[in-house]
Each structure stands twice: as structure tokens, then as C-alpha cells.
DSSP file (Angstrom, degrees, kcal/mol; ACC not computed):
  #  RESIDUE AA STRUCTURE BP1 BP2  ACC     N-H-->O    O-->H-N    N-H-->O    O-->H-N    TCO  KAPPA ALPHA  PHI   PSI    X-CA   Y-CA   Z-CA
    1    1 A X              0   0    0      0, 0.0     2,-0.2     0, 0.0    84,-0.0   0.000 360.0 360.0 360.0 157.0  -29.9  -39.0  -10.1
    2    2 A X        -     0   0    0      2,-0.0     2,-0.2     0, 0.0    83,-0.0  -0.370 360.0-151.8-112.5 164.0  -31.8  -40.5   -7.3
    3    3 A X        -     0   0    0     -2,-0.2     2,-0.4    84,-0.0    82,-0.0  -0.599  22.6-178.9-151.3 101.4  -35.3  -41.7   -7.6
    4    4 A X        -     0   0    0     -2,-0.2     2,-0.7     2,-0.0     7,-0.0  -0.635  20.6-170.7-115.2 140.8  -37.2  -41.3   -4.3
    5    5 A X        +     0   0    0     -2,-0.4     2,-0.2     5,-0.0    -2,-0.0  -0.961  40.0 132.2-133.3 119.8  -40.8  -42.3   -3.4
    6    6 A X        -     0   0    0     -2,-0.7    -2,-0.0     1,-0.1     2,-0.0  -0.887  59.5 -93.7-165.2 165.0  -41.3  -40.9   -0.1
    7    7 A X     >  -     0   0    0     -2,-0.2     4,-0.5     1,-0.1    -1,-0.1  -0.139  48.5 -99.0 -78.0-176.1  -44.4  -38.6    1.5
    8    8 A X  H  > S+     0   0    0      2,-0.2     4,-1.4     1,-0.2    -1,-0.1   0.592 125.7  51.6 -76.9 -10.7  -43.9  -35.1    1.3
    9    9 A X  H  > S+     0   0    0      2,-0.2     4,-1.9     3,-0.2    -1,-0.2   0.608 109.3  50.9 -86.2 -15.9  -42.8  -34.8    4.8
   10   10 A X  H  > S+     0   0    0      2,-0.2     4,-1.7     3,-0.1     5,-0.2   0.620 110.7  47.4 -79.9 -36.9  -40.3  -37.5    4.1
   11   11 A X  H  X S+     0   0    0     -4,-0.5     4,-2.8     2,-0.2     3,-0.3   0.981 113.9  52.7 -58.7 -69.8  -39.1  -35.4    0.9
   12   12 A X  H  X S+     0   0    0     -4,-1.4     4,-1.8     1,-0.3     5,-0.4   0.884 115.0  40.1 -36.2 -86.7  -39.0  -32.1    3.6
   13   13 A X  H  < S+     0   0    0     -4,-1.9    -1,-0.3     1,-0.2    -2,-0.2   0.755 115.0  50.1 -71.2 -14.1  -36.8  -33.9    6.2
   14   14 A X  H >X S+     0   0    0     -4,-1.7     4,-2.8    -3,-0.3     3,-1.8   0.995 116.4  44.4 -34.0 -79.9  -34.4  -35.6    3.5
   15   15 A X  H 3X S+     0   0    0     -4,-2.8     4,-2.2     1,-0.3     5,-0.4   0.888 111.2  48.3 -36.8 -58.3  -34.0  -32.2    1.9
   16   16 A X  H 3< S+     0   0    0     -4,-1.8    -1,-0.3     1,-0.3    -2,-0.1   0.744 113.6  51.4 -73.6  -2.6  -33.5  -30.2    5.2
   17   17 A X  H X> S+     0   0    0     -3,-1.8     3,-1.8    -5,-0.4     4,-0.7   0.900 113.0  48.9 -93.6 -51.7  -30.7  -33.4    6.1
   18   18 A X  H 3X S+     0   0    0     -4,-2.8     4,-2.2     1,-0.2    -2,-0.2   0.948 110.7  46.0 -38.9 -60.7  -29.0  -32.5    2.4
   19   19 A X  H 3< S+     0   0    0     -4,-2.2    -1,-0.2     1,-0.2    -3,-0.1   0.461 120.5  41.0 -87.3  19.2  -28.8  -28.7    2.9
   20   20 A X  H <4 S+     0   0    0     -3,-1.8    -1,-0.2    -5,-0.4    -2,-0.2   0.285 119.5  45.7-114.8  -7.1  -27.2  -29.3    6.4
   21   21 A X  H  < S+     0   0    0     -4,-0.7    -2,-0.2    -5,-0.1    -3,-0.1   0.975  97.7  88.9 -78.4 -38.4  -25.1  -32.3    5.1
   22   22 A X  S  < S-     0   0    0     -4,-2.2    58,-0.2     1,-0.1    -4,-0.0  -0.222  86.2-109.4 -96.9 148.6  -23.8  -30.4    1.9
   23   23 A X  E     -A   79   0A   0     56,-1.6    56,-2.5    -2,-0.1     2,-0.3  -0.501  45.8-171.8 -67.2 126.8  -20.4  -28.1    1.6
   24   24 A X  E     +A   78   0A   0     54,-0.2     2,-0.5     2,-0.0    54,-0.2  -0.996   9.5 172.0-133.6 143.4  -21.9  -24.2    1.2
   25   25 A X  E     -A   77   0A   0     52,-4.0    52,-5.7    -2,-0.3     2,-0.6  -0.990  34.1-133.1-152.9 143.2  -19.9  -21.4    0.5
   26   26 A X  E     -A   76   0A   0     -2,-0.5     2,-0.6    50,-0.2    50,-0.2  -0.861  30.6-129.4-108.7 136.2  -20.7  -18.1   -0.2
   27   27 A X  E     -A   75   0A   0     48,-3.8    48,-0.7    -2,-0.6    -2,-0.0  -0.555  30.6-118.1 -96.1 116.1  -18.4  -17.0   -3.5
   28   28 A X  E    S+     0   0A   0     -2,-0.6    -1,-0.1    46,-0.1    47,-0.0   0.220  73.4  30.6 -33.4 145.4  -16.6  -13.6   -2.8
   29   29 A X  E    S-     0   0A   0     35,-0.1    46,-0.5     2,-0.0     2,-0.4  -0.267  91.2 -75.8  92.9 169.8  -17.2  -10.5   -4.8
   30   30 A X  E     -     0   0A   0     35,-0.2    35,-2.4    44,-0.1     2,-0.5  -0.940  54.1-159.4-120.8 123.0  -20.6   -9.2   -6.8
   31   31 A X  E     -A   73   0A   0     42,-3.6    42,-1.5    -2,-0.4     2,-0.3  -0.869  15.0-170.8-125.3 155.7  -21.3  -10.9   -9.9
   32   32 A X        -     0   0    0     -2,-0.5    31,-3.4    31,-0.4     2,-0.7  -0.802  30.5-104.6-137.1-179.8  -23.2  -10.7  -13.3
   33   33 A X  E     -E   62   0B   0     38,-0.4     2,-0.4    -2,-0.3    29,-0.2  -0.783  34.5-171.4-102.8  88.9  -24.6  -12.3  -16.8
   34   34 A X  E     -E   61   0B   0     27,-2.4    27,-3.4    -2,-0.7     2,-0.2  -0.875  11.7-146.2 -93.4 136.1  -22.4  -11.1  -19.7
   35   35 A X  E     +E   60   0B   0     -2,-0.4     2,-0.3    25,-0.2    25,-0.2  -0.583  24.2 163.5-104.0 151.7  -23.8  -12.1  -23.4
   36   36 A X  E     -E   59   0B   0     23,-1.0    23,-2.0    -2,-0.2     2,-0.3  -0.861  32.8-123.1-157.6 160.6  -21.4  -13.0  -26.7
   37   37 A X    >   -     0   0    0     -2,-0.3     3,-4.1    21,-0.2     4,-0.3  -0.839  34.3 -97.7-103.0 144.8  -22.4  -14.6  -29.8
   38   38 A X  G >  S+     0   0    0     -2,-0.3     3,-1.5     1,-0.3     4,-0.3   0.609 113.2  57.9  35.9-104.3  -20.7  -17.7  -30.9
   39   39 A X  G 3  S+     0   0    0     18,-0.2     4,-0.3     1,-0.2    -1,-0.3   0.650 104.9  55.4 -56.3 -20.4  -18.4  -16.8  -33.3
   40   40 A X  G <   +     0   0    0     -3,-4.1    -1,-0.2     1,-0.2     5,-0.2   0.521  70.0 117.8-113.9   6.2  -16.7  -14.4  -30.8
   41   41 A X  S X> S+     0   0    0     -3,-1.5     3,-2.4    -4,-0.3     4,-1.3   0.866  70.6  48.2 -14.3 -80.0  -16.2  -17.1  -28.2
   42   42 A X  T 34 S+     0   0    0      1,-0.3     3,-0.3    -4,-0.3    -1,-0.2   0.860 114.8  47.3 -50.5 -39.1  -12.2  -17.0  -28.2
   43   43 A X  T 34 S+     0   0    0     -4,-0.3    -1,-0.3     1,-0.2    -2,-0.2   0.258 119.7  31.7 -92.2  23.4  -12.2  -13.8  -27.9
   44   44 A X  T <4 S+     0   0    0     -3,-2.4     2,-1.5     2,-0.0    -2,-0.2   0.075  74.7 109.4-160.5   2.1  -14.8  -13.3  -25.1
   45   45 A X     <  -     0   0    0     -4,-1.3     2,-0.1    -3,-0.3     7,-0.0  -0.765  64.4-122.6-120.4 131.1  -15.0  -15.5  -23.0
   46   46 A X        -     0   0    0     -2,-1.5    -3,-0.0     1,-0.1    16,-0.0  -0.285  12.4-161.7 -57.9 121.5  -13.9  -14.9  -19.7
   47   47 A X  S    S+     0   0    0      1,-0.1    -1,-0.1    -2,-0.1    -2,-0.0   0.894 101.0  57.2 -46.4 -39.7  -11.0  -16.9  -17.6
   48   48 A X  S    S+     0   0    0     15,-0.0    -1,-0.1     2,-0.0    14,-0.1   0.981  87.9 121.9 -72.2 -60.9  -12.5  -15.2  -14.1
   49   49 A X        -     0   0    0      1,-0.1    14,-0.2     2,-0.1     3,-0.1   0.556  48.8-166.3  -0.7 144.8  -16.1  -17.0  -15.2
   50   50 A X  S    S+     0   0    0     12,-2.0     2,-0.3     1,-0.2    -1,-0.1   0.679  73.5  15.3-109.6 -21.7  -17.5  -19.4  -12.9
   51   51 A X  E     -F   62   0B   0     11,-0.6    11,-1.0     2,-0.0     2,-0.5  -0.938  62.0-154.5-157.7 128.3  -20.0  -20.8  -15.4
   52   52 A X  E     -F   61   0B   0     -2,-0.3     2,-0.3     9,-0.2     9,-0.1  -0.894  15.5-170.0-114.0 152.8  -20.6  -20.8  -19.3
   53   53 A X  E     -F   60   0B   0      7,-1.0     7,-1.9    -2,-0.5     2,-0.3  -0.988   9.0-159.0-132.0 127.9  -23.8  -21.2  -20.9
   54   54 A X  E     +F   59   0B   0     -2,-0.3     2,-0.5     5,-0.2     5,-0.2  -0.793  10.9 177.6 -96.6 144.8  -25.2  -21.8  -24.5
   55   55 A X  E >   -F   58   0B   0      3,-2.1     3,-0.8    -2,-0.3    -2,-0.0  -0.957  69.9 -58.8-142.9 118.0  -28.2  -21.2  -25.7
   56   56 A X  T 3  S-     0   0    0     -2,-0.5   -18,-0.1     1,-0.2    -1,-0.1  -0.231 123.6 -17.5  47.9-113.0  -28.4  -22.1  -29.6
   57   57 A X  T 3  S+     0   0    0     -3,-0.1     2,-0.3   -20,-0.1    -1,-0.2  -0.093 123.6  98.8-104.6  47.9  -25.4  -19.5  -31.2
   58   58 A X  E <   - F   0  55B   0     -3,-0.8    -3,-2.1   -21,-0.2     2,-0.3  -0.930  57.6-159.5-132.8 156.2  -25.5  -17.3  -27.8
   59   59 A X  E     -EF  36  54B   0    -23,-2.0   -23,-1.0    -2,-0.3     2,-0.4  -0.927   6.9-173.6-128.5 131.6  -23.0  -17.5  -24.8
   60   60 A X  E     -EF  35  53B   0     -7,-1.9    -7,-1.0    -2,-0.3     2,-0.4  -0.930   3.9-170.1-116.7 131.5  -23.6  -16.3  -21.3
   61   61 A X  E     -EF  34  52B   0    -27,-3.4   -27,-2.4    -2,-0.4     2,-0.4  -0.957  24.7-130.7-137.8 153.8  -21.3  -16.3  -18.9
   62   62 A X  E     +EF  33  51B   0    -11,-1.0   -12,-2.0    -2,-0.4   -11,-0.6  -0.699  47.3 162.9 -61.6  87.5  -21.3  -15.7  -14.8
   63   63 A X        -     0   0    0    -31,-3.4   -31,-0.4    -2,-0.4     3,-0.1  -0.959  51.8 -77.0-152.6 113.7  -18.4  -13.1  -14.3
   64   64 A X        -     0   0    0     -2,-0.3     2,-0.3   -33,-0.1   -33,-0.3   0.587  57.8-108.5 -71.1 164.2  -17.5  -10.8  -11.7
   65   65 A X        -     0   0    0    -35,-2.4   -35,-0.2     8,-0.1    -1,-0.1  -0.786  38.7-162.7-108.2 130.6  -20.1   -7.6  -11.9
   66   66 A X    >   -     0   0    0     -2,-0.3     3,-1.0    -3,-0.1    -3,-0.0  -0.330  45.1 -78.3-106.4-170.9  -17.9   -4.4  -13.3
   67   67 A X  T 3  S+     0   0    0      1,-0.2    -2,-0.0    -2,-0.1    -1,-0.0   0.859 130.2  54.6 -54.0 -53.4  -19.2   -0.5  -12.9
   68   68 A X  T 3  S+     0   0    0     -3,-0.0    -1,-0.2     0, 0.0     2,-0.1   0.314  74.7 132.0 -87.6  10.3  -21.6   -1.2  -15.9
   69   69 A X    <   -     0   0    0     -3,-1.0     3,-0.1     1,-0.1   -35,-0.1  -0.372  42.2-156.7 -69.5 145.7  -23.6   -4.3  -14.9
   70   70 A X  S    S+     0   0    0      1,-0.2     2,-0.2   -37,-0.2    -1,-0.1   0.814  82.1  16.8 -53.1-101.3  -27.1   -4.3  -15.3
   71   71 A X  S    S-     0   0    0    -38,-0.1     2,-0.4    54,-0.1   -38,-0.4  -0.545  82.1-163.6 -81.9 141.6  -28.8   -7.3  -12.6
   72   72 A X        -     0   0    0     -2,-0.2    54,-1.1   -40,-0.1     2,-0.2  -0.979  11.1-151.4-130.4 136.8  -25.6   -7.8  -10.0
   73   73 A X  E     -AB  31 125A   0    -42,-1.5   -42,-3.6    -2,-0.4     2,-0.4  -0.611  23.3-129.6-143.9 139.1  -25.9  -10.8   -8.0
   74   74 A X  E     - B   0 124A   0     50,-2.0    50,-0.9    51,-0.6     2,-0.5  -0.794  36.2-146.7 -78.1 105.5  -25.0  -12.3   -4.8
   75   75 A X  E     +A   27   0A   0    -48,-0.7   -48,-3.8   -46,-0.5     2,-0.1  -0.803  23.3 165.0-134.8 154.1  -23.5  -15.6   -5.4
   76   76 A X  E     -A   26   0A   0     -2,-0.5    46,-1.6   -50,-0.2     2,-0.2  -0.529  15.4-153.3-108.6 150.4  -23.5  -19.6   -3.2
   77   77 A X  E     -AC  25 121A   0    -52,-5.7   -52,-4.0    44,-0.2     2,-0.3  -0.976   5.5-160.2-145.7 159.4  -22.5  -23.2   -4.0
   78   78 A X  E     -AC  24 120A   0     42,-1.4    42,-3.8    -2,-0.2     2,-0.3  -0.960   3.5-173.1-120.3 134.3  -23.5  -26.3   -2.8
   79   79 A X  E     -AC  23 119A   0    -56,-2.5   -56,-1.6    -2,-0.3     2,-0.7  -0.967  22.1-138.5-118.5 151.5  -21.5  -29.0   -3.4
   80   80 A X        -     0   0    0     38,-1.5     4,-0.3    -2,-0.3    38,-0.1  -0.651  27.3 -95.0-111.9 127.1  -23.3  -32.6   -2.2
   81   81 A X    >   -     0   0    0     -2,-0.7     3,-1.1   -63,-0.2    37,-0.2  -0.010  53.1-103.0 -19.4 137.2  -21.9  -35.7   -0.4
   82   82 A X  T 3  S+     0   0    0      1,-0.3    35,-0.1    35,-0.1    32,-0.0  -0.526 119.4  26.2 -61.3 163.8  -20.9  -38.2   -3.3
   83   83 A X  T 3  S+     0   0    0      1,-0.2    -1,-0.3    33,-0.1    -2,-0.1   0.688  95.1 145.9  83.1  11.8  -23.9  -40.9   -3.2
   84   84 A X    <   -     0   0    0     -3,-1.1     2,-0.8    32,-0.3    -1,-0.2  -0.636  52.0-134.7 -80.7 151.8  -26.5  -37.8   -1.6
   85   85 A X        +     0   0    0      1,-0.1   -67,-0.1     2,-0.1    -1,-0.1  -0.968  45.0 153.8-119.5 108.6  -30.2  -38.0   -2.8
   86   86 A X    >   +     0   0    0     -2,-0.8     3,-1.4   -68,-0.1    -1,-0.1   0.573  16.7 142.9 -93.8 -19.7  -30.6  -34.1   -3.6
   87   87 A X  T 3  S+     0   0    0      1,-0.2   -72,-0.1    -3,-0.1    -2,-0.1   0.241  73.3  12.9 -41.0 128.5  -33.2  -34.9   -6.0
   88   88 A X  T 3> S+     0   0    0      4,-0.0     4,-1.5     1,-0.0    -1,-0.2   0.500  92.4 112.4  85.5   6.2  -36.0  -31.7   -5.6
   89   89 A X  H <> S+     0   0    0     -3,-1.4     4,-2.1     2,-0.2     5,-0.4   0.959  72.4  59.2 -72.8 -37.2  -33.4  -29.5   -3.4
   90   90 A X  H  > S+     0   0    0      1,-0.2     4,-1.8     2,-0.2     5,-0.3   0.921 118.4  30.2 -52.9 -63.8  -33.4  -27.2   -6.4
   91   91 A X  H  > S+     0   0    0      1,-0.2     4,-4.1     2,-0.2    -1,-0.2   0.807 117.3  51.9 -39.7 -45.7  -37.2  -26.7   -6.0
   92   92 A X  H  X S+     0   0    0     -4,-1.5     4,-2.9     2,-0.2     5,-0.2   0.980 110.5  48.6 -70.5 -72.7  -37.6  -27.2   -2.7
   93   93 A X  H  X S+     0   0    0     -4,-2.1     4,-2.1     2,-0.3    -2,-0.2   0.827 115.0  56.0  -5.4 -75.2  -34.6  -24.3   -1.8
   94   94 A X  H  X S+     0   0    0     -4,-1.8     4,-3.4    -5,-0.4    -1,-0.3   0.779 105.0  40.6 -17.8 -73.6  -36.5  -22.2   -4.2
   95   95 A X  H  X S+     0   0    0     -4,-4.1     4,-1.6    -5,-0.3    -1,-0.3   0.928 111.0  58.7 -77.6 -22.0  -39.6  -22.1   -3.1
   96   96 A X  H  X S+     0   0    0     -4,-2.9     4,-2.1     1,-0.2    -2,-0.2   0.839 110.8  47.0 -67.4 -26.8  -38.4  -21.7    0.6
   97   97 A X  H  X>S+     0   0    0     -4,-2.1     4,-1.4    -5,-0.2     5,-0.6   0.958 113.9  43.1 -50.5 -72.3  -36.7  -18.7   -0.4
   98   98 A X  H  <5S+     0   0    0     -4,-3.4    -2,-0.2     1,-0.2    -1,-0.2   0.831 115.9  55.1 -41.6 -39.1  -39.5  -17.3   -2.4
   99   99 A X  H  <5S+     0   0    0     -4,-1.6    -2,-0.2     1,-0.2    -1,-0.2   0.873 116.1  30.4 -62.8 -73.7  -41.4  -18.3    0.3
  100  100 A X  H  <5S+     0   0    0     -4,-2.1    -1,-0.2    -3,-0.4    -2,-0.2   0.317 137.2  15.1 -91.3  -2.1  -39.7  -16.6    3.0
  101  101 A X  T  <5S-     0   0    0     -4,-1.4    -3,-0.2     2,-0.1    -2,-0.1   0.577  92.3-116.9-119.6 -54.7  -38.1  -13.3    1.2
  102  102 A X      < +     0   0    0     -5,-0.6     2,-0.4     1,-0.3    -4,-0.2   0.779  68.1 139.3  94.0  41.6  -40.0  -13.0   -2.0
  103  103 A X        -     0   0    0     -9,-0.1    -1,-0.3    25,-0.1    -2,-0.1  -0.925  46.8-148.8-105.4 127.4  -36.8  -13.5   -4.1
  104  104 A X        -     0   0    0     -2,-0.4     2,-0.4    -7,-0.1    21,-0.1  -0.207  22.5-161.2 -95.8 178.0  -36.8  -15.5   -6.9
  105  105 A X        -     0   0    0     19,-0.1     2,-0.4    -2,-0.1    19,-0.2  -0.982   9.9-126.4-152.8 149.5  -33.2  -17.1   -7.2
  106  106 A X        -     0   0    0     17,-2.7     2,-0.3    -2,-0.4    -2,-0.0  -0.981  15.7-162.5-124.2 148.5  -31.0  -18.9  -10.5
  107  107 A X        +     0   0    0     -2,-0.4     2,-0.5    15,-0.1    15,-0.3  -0.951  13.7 176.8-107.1 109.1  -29.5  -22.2  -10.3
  108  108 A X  E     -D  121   0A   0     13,-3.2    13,-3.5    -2,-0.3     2,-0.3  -0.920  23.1-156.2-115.4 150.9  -26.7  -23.3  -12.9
  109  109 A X  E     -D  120   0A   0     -2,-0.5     2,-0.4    11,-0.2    11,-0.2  -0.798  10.8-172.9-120.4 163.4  -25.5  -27.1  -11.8
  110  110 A X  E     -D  119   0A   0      9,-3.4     9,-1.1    -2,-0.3     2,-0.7  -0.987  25.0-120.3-153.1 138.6  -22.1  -28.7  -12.6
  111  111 A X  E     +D  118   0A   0     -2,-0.4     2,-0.5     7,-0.2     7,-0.2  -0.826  29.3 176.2-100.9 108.8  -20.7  -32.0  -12.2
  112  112 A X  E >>> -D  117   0A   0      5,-1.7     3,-2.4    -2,-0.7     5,-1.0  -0.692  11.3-174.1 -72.2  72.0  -17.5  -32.2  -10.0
  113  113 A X  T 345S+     0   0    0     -2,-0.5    -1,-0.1     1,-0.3     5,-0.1   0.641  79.2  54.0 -63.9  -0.1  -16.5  -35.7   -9.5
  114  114 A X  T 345S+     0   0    0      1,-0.2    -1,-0.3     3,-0.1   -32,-0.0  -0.016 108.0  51.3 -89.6  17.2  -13.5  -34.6   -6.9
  115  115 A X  T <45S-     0   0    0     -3,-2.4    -1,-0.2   -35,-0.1    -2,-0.2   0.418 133.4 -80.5-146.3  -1.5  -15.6  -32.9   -4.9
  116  116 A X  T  <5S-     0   0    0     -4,-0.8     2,-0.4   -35,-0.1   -32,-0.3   0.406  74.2 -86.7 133.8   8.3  -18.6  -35.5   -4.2
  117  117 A X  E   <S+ D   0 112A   0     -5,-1.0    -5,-1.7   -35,-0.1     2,-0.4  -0.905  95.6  43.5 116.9-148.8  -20.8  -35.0   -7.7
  118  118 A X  E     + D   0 111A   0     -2,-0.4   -38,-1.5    -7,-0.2     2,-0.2  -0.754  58.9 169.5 -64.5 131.0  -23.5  -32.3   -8.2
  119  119 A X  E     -CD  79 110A   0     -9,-1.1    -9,-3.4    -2,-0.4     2,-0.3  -0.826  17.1-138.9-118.9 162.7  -22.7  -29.1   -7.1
  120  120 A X  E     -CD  78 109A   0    -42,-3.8   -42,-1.4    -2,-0.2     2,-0.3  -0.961  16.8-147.3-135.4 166.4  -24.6  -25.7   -7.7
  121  121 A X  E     -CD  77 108A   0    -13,-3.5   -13,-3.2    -2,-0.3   -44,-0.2  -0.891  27.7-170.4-123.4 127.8  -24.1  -22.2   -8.3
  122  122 A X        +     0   0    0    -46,-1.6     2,-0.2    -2,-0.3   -15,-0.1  -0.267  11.5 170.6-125.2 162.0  -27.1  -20.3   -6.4
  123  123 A X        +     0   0    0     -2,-0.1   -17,-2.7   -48,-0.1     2,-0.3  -0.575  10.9 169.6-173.3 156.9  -27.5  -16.3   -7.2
  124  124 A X  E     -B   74   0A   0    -50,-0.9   -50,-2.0     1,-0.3   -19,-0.1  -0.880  54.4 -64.9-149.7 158.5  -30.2  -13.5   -6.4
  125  125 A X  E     -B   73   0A   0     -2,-0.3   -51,-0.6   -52,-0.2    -1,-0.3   0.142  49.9-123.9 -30.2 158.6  -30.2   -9.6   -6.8
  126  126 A X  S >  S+     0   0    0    -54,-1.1     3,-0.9   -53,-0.2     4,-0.5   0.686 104.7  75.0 -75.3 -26.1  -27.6   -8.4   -4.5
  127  127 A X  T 3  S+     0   0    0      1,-0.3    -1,-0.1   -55,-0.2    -2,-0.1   0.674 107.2  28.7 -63.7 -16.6  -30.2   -6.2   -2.9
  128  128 A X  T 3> S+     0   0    0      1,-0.1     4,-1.1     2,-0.1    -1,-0.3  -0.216  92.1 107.6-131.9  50.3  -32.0   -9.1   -1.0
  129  129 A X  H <> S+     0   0    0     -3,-0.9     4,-4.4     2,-0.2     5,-0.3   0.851  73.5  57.0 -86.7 -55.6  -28.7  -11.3   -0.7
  130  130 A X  H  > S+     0   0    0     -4,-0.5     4,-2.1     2,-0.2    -2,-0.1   0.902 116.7  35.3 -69.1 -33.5  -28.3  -10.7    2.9
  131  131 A X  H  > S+     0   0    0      2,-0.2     4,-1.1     3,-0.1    -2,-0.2   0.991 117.6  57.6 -59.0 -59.7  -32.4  -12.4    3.7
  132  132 A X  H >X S+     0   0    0     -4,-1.1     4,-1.3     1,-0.2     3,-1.3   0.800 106.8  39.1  -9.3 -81.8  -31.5  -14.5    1.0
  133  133 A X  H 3X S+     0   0    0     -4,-4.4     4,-1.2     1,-0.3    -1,-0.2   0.811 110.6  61.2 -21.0 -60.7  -28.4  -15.7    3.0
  134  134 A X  H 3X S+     0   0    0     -4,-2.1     4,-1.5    -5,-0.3    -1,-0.3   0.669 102.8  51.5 -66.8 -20.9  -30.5  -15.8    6.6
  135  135 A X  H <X S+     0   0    0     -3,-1.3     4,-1.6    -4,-1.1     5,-0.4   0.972 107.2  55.2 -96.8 -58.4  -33.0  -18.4    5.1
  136  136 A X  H  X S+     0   0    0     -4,-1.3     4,-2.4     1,-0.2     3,-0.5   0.810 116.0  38.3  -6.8 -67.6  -29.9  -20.5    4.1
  137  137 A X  H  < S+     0   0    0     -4,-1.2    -1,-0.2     1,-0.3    -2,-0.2   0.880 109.8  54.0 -51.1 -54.0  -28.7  -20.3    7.6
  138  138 A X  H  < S+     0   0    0     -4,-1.5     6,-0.5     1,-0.2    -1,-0.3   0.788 109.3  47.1 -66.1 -21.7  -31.4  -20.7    9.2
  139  139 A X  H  < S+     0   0    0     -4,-1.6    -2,-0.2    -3,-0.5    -1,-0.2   0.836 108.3  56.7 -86.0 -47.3  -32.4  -24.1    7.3
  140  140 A X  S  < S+     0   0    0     -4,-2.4    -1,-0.2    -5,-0.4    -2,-0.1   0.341  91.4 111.5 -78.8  11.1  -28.5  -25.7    7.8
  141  141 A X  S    S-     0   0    0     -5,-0.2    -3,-0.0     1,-0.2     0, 0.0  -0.472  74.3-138.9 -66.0 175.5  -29.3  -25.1   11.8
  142  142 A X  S    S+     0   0    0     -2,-0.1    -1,-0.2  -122,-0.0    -4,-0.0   0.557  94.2  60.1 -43.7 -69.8  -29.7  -27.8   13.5
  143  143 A X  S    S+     0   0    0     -3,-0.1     2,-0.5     2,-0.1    -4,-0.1   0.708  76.8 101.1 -35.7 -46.2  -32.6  -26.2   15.5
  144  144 A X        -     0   0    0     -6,-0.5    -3,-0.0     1,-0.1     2,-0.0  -0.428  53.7-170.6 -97.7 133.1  -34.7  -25.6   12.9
  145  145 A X        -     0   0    0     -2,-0.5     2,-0.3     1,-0.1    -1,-0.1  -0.159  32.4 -87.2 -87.8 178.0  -37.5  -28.1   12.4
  146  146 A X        -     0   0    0      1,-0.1     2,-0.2  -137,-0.0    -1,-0.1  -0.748  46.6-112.8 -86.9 140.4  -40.3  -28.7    9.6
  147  147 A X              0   0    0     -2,-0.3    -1,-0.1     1,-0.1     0, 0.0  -0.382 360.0 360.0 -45.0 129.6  -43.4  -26.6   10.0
  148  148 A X              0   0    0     -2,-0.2    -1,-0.1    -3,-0.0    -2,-0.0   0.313 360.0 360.0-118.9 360.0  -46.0  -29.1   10.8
């Protein structure tokens, strides 16, 4: 982890150099949150998963969205140049997203060290995936400057 003392306009054009710098891909297919407890691990948890999480003797894991899902989600990664200072992208992303859609978004992060480091796993409703997307785009232009 980076540790940056910089303005906030210094933070702003870092980040916007990070999300143009960093490998994004958007991960095929519709996905959702499936719950198991514990104990039923071996038998429940899904190969396809892209990410498990515990929380005390509860499991959730990220897994392609079937007929029956509840919330089903649109989902991205970033993975970052080894040696990148991402520090605040989650936040920063975030709110530009909220910002600019009014989509809230969840983040799970993973260390790949064959692939530069931190990476993340992005996701929002499927319904506002494609705005979602366009602020994404629009931010890894080239073009597009900081608001002054």
C-alpha cells in the first residue's frame, strides 16, 4: 500500500492516470451472491466462483446468476500495474459512479502477484450496468479531463 500526500487535485489526476493505466475487463455472463454456512463448505462451494467471502461461520460467494437469483449483477476487474499507487481508487471510482448514475457499486479486492498485485472485482445491479460501464469509459479516455 502506497502512502501519498498530495492535494486533492493531485489525488484526482493520479487516480484518473491509474484507471487509464490499469488492465479492465468486463467479466462475461450475469452474476450473483449465494449464502452457505460453514459447516457445508465442501459441499457448497462453487468451482465457477470468482470470489469467496467469510463473515464469522457464513460463506458468500460471487457465482454466475441462475433463473432464481435475487440482486443480479453486472461484473469488471481491474487489475493494477505492479508498483501502481491506487491508494483511494476504490473511493474515488465510487463516488464518481454514484456521482454520475446514482449507483452504488461492491468492491471485493484480491492479490495476484502474476498479474501486477491488487486487482478488483467491481459489480452493480445489472439494470444500470450499461451507465455504469459509460462512466468507466468515459474516465479511461484520454480526452477526458478533471472538472475544475
Amino acid at each position: 500500500m502506497h502512502i501519498s500526500a498530495e492535494t486533492p487535485a493531485q489525488t484526482e489526476d493520479r487516480l484518473r492516470s491509474v484507471i487509464r493505466e490499469a488492465e479492465y475487463e468486463l467479466v462475461a455472463g450475469t452474476w450473483c451472491f449465494e449464502e452457505f454456512v460453514s459447516a457445508e463448505f465442501m459441499s457448497d462451494v462453487n468451482p465457477t466462483a470468482l470470489a469467496l467471502i467469510r463473515d464469522g461461520k457464513r460463506w458468500s460467494q460471487l457465482v454466475p446468476a441462475s433463473a432464481s437469483a435475487g440482486e443480479v449483477l453486472a461484473v469488471w476487474t481491474f487489475h493494477f500495474p505492479k508498483d501502481a499507487d491506487n491508494s483511494g481508487f476504490v473511493g474515488w471510482l465510487a463516488s464518481e459512479i454514484k456521482a454520475k448514475t446514482g449507483s452504488g457499486v461492491a468492491v471485493i479486492c484480491g492479490q495476484n502477484s502474476l498479474r501486477g498485485g491488487i486487482f478488483d472485482y467491481w459489480m452493480c445491479p445489472i439494470e444500470v450496468s450499461d451507465a455504469v460501464l459509460q462512466v468507466i469509459d468515459d474516465l479511461r479516455s484520454k480526452q477526458t479531463e478533471r472538472s475544475i
